[in-house]
N, C-alpha and C positions, 0 to 999 in steps of 0.2 A: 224479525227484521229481515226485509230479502235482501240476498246478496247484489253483488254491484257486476252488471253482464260481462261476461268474457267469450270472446271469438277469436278464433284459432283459423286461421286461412293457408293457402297454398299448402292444404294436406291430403295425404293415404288416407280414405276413411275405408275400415275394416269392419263391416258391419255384416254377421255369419248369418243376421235373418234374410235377407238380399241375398247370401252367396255369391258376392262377388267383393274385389277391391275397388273404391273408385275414387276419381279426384272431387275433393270439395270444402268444406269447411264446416264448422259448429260452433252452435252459438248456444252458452248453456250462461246458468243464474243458480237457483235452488232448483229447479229442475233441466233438460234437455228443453231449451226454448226454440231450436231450429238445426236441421240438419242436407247437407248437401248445398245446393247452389244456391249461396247467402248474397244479394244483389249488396248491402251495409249494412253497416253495427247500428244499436240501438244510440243515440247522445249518452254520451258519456262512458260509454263500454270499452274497456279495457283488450286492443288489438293484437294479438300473436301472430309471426309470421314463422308455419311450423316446418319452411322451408324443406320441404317434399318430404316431413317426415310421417310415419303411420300413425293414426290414433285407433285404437281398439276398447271395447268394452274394459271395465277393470276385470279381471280374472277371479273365480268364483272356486276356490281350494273347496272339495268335498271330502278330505280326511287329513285332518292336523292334530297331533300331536302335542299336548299344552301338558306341562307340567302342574303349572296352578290349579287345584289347589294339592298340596303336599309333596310335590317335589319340586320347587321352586329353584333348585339348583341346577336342574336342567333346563326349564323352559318357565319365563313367566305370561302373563296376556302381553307386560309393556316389551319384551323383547320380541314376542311372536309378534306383536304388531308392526314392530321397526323391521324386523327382517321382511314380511309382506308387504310391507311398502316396498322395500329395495327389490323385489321381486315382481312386483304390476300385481299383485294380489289384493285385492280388494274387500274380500267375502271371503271367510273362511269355515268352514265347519271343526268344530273341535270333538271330538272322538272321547266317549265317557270313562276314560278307564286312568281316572285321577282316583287322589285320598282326600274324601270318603271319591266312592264313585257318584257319578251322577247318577240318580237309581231315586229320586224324585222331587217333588217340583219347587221347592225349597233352593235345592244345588242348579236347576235348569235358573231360576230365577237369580240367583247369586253370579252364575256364568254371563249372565245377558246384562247384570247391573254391572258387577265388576269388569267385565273386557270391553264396554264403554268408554269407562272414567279413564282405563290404562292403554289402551291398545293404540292410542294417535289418533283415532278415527278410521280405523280398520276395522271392517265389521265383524265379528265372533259370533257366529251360530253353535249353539250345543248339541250334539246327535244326544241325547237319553240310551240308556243303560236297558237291555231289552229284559237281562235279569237283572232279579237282585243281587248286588255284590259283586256282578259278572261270572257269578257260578254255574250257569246255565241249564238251573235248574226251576226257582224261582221265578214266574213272569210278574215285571212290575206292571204299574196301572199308566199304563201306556196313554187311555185316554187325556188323564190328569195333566198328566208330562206336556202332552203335544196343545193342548189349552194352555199352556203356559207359556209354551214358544219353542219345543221341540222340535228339529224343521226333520231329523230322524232318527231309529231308534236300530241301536249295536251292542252287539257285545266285546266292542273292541277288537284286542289282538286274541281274543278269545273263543274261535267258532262254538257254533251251539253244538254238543254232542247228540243230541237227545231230538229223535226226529218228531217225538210226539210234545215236546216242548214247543219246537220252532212250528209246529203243526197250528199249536195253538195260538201262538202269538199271530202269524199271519192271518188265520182266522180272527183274530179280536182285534188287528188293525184294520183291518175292513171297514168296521165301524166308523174307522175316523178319517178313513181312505190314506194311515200311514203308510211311511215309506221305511221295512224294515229290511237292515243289510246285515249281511253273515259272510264271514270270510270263511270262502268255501277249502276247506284242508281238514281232512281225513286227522286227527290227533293219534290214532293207535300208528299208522301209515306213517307218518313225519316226526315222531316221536324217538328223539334224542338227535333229529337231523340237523348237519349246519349248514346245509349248502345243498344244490342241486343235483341227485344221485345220476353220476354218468361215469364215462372215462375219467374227467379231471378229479373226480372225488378220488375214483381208485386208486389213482395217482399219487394224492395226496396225501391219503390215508385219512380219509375224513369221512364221518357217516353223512349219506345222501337223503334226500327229499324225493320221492319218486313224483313224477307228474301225475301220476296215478292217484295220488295222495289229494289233489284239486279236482281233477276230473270228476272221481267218485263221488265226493260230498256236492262239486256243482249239481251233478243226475239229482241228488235228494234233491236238492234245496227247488231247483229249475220245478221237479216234480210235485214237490208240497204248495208251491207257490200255484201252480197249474189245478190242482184239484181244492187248495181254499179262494182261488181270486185274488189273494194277496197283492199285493205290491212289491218286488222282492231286487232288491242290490246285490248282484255279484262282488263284493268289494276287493279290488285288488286283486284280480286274475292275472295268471304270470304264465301261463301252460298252454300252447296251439292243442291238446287233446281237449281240452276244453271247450272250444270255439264250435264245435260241430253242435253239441247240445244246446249251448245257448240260440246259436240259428234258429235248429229246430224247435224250442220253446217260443221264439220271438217268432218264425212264421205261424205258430198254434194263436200266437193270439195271448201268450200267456205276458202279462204286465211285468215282464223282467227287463231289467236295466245291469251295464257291469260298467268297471271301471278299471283301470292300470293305472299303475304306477309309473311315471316318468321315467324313470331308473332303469322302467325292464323296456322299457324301449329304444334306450340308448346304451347299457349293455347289456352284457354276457357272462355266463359263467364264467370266462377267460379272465374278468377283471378279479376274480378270487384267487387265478394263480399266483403262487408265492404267497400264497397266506396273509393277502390282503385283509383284514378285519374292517377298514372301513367299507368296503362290501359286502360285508356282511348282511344280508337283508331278510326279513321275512314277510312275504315269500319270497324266497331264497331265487338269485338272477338263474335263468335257464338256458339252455342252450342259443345258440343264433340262428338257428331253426325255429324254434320257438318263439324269441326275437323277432325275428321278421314278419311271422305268424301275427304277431300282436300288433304290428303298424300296419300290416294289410286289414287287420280289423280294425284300426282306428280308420283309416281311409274309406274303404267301403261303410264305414257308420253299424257294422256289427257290435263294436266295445263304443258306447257313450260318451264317456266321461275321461280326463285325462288327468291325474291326483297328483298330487308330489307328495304324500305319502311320510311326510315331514313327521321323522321321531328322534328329535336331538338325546345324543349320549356324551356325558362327561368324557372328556379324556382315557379319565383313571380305567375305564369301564371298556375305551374299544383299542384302546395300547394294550393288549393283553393275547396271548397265543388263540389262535384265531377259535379254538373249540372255550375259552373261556370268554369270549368279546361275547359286548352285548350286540342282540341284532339292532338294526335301525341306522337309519342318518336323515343328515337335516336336507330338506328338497325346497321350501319358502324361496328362497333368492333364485336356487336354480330351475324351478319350475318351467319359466318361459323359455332360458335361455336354450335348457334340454331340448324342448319341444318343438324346437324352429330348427333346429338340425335336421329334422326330421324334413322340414320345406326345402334346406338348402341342397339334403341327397336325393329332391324329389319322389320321396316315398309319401308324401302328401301335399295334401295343397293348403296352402295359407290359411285361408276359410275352412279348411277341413279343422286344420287345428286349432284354431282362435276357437271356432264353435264349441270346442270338447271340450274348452278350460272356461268356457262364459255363455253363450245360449245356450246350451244343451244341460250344462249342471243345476241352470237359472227355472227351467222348468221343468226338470225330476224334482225338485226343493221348492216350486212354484215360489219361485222370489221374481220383482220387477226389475233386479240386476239383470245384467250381459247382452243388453240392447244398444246397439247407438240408434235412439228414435225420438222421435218430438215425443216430449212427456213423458220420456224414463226420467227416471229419480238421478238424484247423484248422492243421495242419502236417501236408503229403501224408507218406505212408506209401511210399511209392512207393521203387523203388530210385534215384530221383535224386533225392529228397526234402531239405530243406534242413534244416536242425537247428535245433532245435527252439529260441527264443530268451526271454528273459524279458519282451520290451518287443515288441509287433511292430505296427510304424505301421497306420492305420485311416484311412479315409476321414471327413473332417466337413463340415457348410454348416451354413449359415444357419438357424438354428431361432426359432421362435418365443419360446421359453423357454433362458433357458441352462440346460442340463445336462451332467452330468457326460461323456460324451463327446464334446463343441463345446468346453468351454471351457477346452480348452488349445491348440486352434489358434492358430494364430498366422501371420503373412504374415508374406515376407522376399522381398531379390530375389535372385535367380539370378546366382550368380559364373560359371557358365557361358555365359548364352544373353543377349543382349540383351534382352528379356522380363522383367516380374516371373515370379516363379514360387510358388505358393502352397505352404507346407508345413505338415506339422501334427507336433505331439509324438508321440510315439510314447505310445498306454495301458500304463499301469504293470500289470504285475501280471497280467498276461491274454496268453496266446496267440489273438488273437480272428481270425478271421479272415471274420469277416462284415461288411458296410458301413451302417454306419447315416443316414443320409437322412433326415436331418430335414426336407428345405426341398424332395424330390421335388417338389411339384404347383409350386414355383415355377420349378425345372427349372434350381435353383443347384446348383452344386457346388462352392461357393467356404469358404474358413475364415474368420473373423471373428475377431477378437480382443477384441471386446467387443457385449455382447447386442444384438439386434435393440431397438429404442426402441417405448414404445407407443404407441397410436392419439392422435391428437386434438393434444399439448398443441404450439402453435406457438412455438418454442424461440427465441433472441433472434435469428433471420435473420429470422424473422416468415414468413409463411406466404404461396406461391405462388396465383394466382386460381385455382380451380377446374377439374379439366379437363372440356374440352367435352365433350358425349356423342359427336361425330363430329368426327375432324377432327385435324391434328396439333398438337403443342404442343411448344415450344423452350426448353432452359437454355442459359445457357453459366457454366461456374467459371472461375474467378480463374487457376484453371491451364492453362485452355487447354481441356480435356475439356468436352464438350459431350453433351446428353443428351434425344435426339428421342425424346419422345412420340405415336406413332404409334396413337389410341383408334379404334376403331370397337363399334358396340351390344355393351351387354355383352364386352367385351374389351379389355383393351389390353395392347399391345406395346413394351415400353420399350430400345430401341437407345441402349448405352454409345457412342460411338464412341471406339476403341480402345481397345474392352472387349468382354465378350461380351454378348450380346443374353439378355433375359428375357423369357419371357411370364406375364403375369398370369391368371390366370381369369378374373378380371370387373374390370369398372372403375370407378370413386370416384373421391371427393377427391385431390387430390392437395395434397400436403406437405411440408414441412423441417421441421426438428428435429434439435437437435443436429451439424448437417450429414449428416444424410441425407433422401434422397427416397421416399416411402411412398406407398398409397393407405390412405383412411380406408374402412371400410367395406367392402360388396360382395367378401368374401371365403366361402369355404366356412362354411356352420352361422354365417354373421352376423361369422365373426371378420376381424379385419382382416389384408393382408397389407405385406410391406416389402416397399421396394427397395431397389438398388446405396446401398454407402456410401461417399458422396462427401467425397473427402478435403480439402474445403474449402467452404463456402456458396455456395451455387451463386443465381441471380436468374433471373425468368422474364425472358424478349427477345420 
């Protein structure tokens, strides 16, 4: 039964095969039925006014983290699915290094039945196990796998040691023209390391990870990939020594692709000072030389793909002294929100980063996701495609206006993760699989459960003294949560602490109401913009 048409008007279309942003509208059903300048709806089609907000492809995660099958107490398909919804993720790959592992076409088939029935309607691709067992020693029958709906093949958190193993495999994916990725890290090299070997380690007294430790395994892998024709993923590069190889491999000609982690593009080894454990990551964050290194490659279009890298840990497991914490954290929700930082300190552009989370992952995985185009899917087509469902969760934030697709979000916290975790309803009535963005230029990606407040009226907390043109400015709430104002000309920066960080465009008044904090004024075309909603009246200090 086809669905009943819906068109979405006065919107941002984000469309990274164009490279560009532009105004227009879309009109989708079971598939994209029209896009850009839509003269009317079909009789009877269901009308949105997305009042100047962005819609973009849904976001295509190429390394997630699932617990299911056998550690269900960290991750299952039905919570990785609700958190991917709250995040504009849409397409996920899941990464083989569950119990049993995924290591043949039995578990590939089991992956792709069960994260169907559980996931909301979030898609769950399975990357296949390149060994048996993930011991990397073993090559499984990679053919089998990838016939059955393998979109590619890893050994997880686990690089391959063994250069005449990965020799092979790359050679025997050829055959089927797979896509096999290796996280490139030297194991003798980073072996007992927690963190990025520099000054801060020393500091700390903490064993390091040398960059050396990436670089050198990339050389293999860049070079095995180079003399079998392979198809080869850098998975999760974190190291600017790295970047010069890859170049060179990708001006040879050699069919390499890499990817980063979200994480290591927004920070630094600095967030590990004070023995941070939920920083904890592997690959372990690097300097902000490095940092920077990795966003100049994602702009220039040297690093592909941009991951959130999503590997939820129990409480028990990262509250523990930073050399006993497990590595890992969850990225699903903050995915986009990380990556659009990245637009708002002009270290790239819009289309730069929308493409690296949706057309560009869309065709290393050759899926007909992360298009806005007449006759993409909004449920893939593909033979591992997920069925088709009547509710299928959408990303929302913060709008200026409520409309109809914000205002059934809703926040809740996480029975799984120590963290709130934001989720939203699923849209009735629509296979949608586009993300609407209403709160882009504020660079939220958060749900609300009730409208943004408007400018001006100071509500009985009474109203905070103005902020300085330069200069920082201090709340603290009744709960503890405290909220630095960081203003310089024309701009200000507003730091939750433990929360995430927003930037503004320009800077005003500031304000309470209702128990939230706002600027008046000095927004885009005169209008005003909001801040964080603060779950109690907060006082200037």
């Amino acid at each position: 039964m086809s669905t009943k048409p819906t068109l979405i008007t006065n919107a941002r279309l984000i469309d990274p095969a164009k490279s560009k942003v532009e105004n227009g509208a879309i009109l989708f059903a079971d598939t994209i039925l029209d896009v850009g300048a839509i003269s009317g709806a079909p009789e009877g089609a269901t009308i949105i006014d997305a009042d100047g907000g962005h819609i973009a492809p849904g976001l295509i995660d190429m390394r997630v983290t699932i617990g299911e099958p056998g550690a269900e107490h960290k991750e299952t398909f039905k919570s990785a699915g609700r958190a991917a919804a709250a995040g504009g993720v849409t397409t996920m790959v899941m990464t083989p290094n569950t119990t049993p592992v995924i290591d043949d076409q039995s578990l590939v088939d089991f992956v792709l039945r069960r994260g169907v029935d559980r996931s909301g309607g979030v898609h769950i691709l399975p990357a296949a196990a390149l060994t048996k067992h993930l011991d990397g020693e073993l090559m499984t029958e990679i053919g089998l796998m990838a016939e059955a709906g393998a979109v590619l093949f890893s050994n997880g958190d686990k690089p391959i040691a063994s250069s005449r193993v990965l020799r092979r495999a790359l050679s025997y994916a050829t055959a089927f023209d797979a896509l096999v990725a290796n996280r490139p890290e030297d194991q003798y090299l980073a072996e007992g390391g927690v963190m990025h070997a520099g000054e801060l380690a020393a500091r700390l007294g903490l064993p390091g990870i040398p960059d050396a430790a990436e670089s050198i395994m990339a050389e293999r892998d860049l070079t095995l990939a180079e003399i079998t024709g392979g198809r080869l993923l850098l998975d999760m590069i974190s190291a600017a020594r790295t970047l010069p190889a890859l170049k060179r491999a990708k001006d040879k000609g050699v069919k390499a692709v890499a990817s980063v982690n979200v994480h290591h593009l927004v920070l630094n080894e600095n967030d590990v000072d004070g023995y941070r454990s939920f920083a904890k990551l592997s690959p372990p964050l690097r300097s902000e030389d490095d940092r920077r290194a990795l966003v100049d490659a994602i702009s220039s279009g040297l690093i592909d793909v941009i991951v959130s890298g999503h590997n939820p840990q129990p409480a028990e497991e990262k509250r523990l002294p930073y050399e006993e914490a497990a590595f890992g954290a969850v990225g699903l929700e903050t995915l986009l929100a990380g990556a659009l930082t990245l637009h708002h300190k002009g270290d790239a552009s819009l289309n730069t980063i929308i493409r690296a989370m949706t057309l560009r992952p869309g065709e290393i995985l050759k899926l007909p996701q992360g298009r806005l185009a007449k006759g993409a899917p909004l449920i893939s087509s593909s033979s591992t495609s997920a069925r088709p469902t009547n509710s299928t969760p959408t990303t929302c934030a913060l709008n200026r206006r409520t409309h109809p697709l914000t205002k059934s979000c809703c926040r809740a916290s996480s029975k799984r993760h120590s963290s709130p975790a934001r989720r939203c309803s699923p849209l009735k009535e629509t296979n949608m699989r586009v993300l609407v963005l209403s709160a882009l230029m504020l660079g939220l990606a958060a749900c609300a459960s009730s409208p943004p407040i408007g400018p001006g009226d100071p509500g009985p907390n009474g109203t905070p003294p103005p902020i300085p043109v330069d200069g920082p400015i201090a709340y603290r709430c009744s709960d503890g949560t405290q909220l630095m104002v960081d203003v310089e000309t024309n701009s200000a920066r507003v730091a939750i602490i433990g929360g995430p960080a927003m930037v503004l465009p320009r800077a005003g008044d500031g304000y309470y109401s209702n128990g939230r904090y706002g600027f008046r004024g000095g927004g885009a075309n005169g209008q005003w913009e909001v801040g964080r909603a603060a779950p109690v009246a907060c006082r200037g200090s």
